[in-house]
C-alpha positions in Angstrom: 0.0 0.0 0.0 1.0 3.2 -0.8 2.3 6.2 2.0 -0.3 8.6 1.0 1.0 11.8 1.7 -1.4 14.2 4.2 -3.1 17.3 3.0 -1.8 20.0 4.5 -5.0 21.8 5.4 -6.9 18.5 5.9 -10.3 18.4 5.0 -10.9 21.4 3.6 -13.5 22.3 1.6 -12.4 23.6 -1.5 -11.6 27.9 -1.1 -14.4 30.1 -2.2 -12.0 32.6 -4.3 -8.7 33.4 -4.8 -6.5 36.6 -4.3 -3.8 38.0 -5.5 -0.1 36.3 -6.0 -2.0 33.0 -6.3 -3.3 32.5 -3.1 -6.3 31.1 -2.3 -8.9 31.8 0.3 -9.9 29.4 3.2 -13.4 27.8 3.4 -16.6 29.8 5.4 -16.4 28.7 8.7 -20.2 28.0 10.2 -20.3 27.6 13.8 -21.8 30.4 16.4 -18.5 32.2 18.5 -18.3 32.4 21.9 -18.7 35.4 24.2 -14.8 35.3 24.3 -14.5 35.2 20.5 -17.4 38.1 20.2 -15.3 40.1 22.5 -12.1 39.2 21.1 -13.7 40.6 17.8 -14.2 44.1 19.9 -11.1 44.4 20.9 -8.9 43.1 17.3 -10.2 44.4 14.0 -7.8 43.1 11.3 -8.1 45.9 8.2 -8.5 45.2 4.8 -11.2 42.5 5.4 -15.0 41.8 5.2 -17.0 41.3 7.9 -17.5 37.3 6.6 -14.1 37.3 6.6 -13.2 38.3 10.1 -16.2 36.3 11.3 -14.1 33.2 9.6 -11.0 34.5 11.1 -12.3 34.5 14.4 -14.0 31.3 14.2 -10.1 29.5 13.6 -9.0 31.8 16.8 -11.6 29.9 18.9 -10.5 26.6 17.1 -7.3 26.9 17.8 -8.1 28.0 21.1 -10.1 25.3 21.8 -7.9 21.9 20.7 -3.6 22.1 20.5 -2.4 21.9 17.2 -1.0 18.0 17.8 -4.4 16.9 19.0 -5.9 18.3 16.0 -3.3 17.1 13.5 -2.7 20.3 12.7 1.3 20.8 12.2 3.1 21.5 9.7 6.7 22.6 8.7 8.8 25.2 7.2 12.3 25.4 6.5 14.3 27.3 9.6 16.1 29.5 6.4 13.1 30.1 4.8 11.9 31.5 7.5 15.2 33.4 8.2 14.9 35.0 4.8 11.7 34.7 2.5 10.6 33.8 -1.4 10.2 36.9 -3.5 6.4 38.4 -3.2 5.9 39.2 -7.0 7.9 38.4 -9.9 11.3 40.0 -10.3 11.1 39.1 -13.7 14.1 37.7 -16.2 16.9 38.1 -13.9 20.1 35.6 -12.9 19.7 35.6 -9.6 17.3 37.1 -7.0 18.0 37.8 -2.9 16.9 38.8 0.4 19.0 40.0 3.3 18.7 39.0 7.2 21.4 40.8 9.5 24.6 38.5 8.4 22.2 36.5 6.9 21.6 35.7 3.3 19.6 33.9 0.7 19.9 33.5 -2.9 17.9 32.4 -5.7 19.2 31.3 -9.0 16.4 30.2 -11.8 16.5 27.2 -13.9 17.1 26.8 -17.6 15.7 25.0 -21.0 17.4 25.6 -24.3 14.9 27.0 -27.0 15.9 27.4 -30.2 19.6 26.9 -29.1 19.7 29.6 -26.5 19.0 29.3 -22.5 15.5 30.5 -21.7 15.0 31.4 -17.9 12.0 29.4 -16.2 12.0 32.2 -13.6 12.5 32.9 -9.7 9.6 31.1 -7.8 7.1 33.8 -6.2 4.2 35.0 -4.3 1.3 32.2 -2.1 2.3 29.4 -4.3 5.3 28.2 -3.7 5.4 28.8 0.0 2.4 26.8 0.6 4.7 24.1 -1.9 7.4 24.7 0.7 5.1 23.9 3.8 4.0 21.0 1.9 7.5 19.4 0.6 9.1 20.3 4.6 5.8 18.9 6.4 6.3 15.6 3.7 10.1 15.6 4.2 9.6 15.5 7.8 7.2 13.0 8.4 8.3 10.3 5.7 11.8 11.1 5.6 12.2 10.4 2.1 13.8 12.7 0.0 11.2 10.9 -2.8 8.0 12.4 -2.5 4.8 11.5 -4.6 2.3 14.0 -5.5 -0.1 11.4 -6.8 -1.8 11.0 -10.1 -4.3 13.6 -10.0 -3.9 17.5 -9.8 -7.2 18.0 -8.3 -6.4 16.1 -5.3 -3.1 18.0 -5.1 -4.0 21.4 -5.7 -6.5 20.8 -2.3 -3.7 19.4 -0.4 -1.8 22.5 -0.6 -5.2 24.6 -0.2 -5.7 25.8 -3.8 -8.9 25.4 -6.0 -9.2 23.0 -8.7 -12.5 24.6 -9.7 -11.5 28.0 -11.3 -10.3 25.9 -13.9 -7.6 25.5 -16.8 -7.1 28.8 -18.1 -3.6 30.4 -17.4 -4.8 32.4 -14.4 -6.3 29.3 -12.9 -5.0 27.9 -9.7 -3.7 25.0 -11.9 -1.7 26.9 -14.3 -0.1 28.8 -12.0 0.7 25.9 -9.7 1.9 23.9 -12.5 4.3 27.4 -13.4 5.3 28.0 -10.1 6.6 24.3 -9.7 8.6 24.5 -12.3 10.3 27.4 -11.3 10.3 26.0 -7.8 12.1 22.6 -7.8 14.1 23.7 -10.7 15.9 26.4 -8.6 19.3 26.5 -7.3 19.3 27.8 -3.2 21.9 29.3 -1.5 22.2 30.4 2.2 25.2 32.4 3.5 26.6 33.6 6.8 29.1 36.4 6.2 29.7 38.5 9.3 32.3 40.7 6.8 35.1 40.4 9.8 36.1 36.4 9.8 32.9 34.3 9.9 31.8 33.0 6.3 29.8 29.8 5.9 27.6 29.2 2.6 25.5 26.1 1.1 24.0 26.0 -2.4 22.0 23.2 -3.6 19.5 22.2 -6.0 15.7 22.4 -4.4 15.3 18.7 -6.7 17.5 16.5 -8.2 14.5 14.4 -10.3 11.3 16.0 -11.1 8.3 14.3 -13.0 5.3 16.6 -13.6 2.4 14.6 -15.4 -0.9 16.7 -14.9 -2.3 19.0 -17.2 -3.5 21.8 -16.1 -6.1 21.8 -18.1 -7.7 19.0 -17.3 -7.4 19.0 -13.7 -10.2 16.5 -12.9 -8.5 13.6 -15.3 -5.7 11.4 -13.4 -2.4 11.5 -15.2 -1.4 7.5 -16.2 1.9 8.1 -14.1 2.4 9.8 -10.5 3.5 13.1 -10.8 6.9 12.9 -7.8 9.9 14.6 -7.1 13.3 13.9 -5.7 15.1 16.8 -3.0 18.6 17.1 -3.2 20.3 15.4 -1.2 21.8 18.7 1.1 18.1 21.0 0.8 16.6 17.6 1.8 18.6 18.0 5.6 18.7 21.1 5.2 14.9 21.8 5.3 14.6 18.5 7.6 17.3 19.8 10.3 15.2 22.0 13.1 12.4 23.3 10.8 10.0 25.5 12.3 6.5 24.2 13.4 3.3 26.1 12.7 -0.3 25.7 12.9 -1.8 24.8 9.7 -5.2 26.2 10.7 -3.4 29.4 10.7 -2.3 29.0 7.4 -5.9 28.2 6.1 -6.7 32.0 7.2 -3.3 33.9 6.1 -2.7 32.3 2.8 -4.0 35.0 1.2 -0.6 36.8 1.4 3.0 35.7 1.2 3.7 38.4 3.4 1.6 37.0 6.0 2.7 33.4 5.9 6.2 34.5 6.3 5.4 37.4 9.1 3.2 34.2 10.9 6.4 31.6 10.4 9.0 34.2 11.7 7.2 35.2 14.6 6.8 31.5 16.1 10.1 30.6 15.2 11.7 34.0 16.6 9.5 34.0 19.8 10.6 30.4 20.3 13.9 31.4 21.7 13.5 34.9 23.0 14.9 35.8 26.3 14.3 39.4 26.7 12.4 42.1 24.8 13.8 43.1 21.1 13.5 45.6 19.1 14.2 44.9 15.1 13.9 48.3 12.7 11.7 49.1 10.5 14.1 49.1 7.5 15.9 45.6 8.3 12.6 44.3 8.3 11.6 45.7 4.9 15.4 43.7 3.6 13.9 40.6 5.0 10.5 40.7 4.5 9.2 43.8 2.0 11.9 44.7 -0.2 9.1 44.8 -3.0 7.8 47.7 -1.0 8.5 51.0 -2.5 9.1 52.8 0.5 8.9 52.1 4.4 5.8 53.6 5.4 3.8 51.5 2.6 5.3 48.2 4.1 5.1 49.4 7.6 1.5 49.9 7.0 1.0 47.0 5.2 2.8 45.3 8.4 0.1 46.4 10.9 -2.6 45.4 9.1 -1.1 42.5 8.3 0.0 41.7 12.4 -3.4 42.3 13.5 -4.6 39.0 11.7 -1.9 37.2 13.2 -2.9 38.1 16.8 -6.1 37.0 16.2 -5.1 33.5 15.5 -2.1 33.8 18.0 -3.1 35.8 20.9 -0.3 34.7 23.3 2.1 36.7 20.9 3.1 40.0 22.4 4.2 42.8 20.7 4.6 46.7 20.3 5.3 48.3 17.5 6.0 52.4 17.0 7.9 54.9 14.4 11.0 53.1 15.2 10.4 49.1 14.8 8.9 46.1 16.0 9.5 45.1 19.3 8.7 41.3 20.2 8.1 40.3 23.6 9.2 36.7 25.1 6.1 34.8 24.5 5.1 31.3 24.2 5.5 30.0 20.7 2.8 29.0 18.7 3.3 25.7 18.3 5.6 24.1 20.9 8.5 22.1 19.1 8.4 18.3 19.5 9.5 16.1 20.9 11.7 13.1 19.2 9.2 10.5 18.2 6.5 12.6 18.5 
């Protein structure tokens, strides 16, 4: 018998709409809130979102509330550097390499290549929802089977609502399946590296292949018809223990509400991890969070704005998390992570 590998939203009905960089929106949640959750509602009012949506954000607050994320199979993983420094949010186009910067801290991106008509056509820098929900996906899969192998099955559909994307706004080229199918591509065939230079006598610096072997079967536009073959692919050997070595736990109900925005995901992943070792209060600026996080931001009020709006959705699904923010930067505050690393075995 086949290892089936898990959804990582579970049993989710399939989104209602999708928004933008290919992210997809979670299902209408339907059950009355409590008097806490009314008042939580009160006191948090996340901008940029309609009253259906906070009512659904709220609902997953009271759910996660209610049952631990291990009792609710509810974990998934992300990769401790790519949570350190993040994807690109929109497309930086035909370029040779692509990067974000973290303190000391680096990562790099180098796109893929096919030969058309004799000369090396780019298949682009993975960006935006897509291939961080892949990411949470391939680490969660890595993790748990500890194969560098891993089988995305013979039909799209079932795929696409694994990773929380919509099979049902069809083939066209802005459907969730064309742009999964694109953002694959570019994804797993990617070269990675991560580098520790402190510029005085500390250098360190790995750079790998996201996939040695990758076999893509499904057409995107026939999403609903099983491929003859299983679509799989193979990690490299050094990104498979690299993303498998201390990745960073998170709630995957979480992710069902903030998948709407890169941003997000990564704000939601840094935070737990970053909280998970805090000692003492700290206060990161404004503009060495826009190099890690926003540098597709034109200017620092825009992303600091975008910030806020973006925090006070995360508070709502974590509200242990404390933090202040002001002109200056974002200061965290110890607090308990979101979801407690575990155990060996667990």
């Amino acid at each position: 018998m086949k290892d089936k590998p898990l959804p990582l939203f579970g049993d989710l009905e399939p989104p209602a709409s999708t928004e933008d960089a290919g992210g997809a929106v979670a299902p209408r949640g339907k059950r009355a809130r409590s008097p806490a959750a009314k008042e939580a509602s009160r006191k948090t009012t996340p901008g940029g979102l309609s009253t259906k949506r906070i009512n659904r954000l709220l609902d997953a607050a009271e759910a996660i509330k209610a049952k631990p994320a291990i009792e609710d199979d509810a974990i998934a993983f992300m990769a401790r550097a790519l949570v350190q420094a993040t994807l690109p949010h929109s497309d930086p186009g035909d370029v040779r390499a692509w990067g974000r910067e973290n303190g000391n801290f680096s990562l790099s991106i180098e796109p893929g290549y096919v030969i058309k008509n004799r000369q090396p056509v780019s298949l682009g820098i993975p960006y935006g929802v897509i291939p961080r929900l892949l990411m949470f996906w391939v680490t969660t899969e890595a993790v748990r089977t500890g194969n560098r192998r891993l089988s995305l099955g013979s039909s799209l559909a079932d795929f696409m609502r694994q990773v929380g994307l919509d099979p049902a706004t069809g083939g066209g080229p802005r459907s969730d399946a064309a742009r999964l199918k694109e953002q694959m591509k570019r994804l797993f065939s990617a070269r990675i590296g991560f580098t520790y230079d402190d510029e005085s006598a500390e250098f360190a610096r790995n750079h790998f292949s996201i996939a040695d072997k990758v076999q893509l079967w499904w057409n995107p536009a026939s999403t609903n018809i099983d491929s003859l073959f299983d679509s799989a692919i193979e990690l490299g050997d050094r990104f498979f223990k690299e993303i498998t070595e201390r990745p960073v736990p998170v709630d995957t109900r979480a992710l069902a509400e903030l998948k709407q925005s890169p941003l997000a995901l990564d704000l939601y992943a840094w935070l737990t991890y970053r909280v998970s070792y805090l000692k003492k209060p700290q206060t990161i600026r404004w503009e060495l969070l826009q190099d890690q996080f926003g540098a597709d931001y034109q200017n620092i009020r825009a992303f600091r704005f975008k910030v806020r709006q973006l925090l006070k959705r995360i508070e709502a699904l974590y509200p242990d998390l404390q933090l202040e923010d002001d002109e200056r930067g974002l200061t965290l505050l110890p607090s308990p992570t979101h979801v407690p690393r575990l155990k060996k075995g667990e």
